[in-house]
C-alpha positions in Angstrom: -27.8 -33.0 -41.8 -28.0 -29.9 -39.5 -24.7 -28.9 -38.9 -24.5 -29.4 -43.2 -27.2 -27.2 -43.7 -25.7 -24.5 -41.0 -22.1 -24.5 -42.6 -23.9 -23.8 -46.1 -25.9 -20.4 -44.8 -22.7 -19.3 -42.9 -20.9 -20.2 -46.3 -23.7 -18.1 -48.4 -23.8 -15.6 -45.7 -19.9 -14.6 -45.3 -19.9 -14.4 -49.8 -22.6 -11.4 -49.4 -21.4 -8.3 -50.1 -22.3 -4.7 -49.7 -21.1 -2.3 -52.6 -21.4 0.5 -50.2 -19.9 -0.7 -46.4 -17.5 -2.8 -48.6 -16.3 -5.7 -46.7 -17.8 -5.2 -43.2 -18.8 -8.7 -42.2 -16.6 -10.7 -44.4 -14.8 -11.7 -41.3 -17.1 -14.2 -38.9 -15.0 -14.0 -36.2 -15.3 -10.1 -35.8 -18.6 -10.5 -36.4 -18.9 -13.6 -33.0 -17.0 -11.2 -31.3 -18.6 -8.3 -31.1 -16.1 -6.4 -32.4 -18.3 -6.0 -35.7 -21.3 -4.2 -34.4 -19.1 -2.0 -32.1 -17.6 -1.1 -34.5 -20.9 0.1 -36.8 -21.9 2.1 -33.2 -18.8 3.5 -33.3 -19.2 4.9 -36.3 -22.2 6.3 -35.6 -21.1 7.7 -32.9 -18.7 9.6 -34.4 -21.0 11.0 -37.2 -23.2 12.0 -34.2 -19.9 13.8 -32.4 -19.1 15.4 -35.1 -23.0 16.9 -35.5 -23.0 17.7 -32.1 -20.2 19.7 -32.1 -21.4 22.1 -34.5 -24.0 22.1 -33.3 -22.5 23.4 -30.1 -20.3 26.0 -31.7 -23.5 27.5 -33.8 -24.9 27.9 -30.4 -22.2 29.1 -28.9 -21.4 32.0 -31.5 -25.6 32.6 -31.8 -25.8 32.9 -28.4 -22.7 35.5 -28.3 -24.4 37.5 -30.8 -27.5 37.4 -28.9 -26.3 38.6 -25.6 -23.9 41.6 -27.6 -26.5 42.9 -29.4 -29.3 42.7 -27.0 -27.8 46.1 -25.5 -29.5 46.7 -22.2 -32.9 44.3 -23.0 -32.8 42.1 -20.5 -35.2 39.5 -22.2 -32.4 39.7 -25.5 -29.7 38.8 -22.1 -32.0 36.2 -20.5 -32.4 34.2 -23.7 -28.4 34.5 -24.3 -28.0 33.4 -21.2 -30.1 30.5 -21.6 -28.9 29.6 -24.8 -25.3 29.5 -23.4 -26.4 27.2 -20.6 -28.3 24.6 -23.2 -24.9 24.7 -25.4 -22.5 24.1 -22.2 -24.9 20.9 -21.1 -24.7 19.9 -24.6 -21.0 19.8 -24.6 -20.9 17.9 -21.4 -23.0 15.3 -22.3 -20.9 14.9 -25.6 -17.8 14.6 -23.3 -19.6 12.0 -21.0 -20.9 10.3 -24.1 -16.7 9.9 -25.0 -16.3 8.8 -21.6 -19.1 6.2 -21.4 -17.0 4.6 -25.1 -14.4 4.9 -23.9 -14.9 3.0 -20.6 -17.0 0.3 -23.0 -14.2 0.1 -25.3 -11.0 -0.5 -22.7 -13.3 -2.9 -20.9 -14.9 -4.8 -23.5 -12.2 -5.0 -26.3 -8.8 -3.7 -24.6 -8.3 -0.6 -26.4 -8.8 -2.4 -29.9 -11.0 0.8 -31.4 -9.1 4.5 -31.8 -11.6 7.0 -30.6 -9.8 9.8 -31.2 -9.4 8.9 -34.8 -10.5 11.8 -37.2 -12.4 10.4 -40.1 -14.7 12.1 -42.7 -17.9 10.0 -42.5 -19.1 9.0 -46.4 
């Protein structure tokens, strides 16, 4: 009677459909594998990559304008200064962050995900 009832929900559940992630899910064994929400982190991640690096570049270019027309204030260089530091530890902690899923995704599912993969997210 149990193992009826299961087979219906996963029946009922694998039919569901999203009109807006399209058919994410429709496959249960990428979704017992893992594979599945990995790849939804992924995604994220890269949405979050790609913010973060413009992040760094406004930074980067605000900071440069900053420390070229501060002239010879030295509170106008300080803050440059500063501001260049904050965007450089930014940008490493993006590159450890690639690292880090990188490392996950060679180890976990054997290179299965392309990282380097440019995608517009929408």
């Amino acid at each position: 009677m149990f193992n009826t009832f299961s087979s219906l929900i996963l029946k009922a559940q694998a039919t569901l459909t999203n009109p807006i992630v399209g058919n994410w899910g429709a496959d249960a064994e990428e979704a017992t594998s893992g594979s599945l929400f990995f790849s939804y982190a992924l995604r994220m991640w890269r949405v979050g990559m790609y913010a973060g690096s413009l992040i760094v570049l406004v930074y980067f270019v605000w900071a440069g304008v900053e420390w070229i027309t501060s002239g010879n204030d030295t509170k106008g260089v300080e803050s440059a200064k500063k501001r260049l530091t904050n965007a450089a530890i930014g940008l490493v902690l993006m590159v450890c962050s690639f690292a880090i899923i990188a490392y996950l995704n060679e180890l976990l599912f054997e290179g299965e995900f392309d990282l380097l993969e440019f995608t517009i997210p929408g």
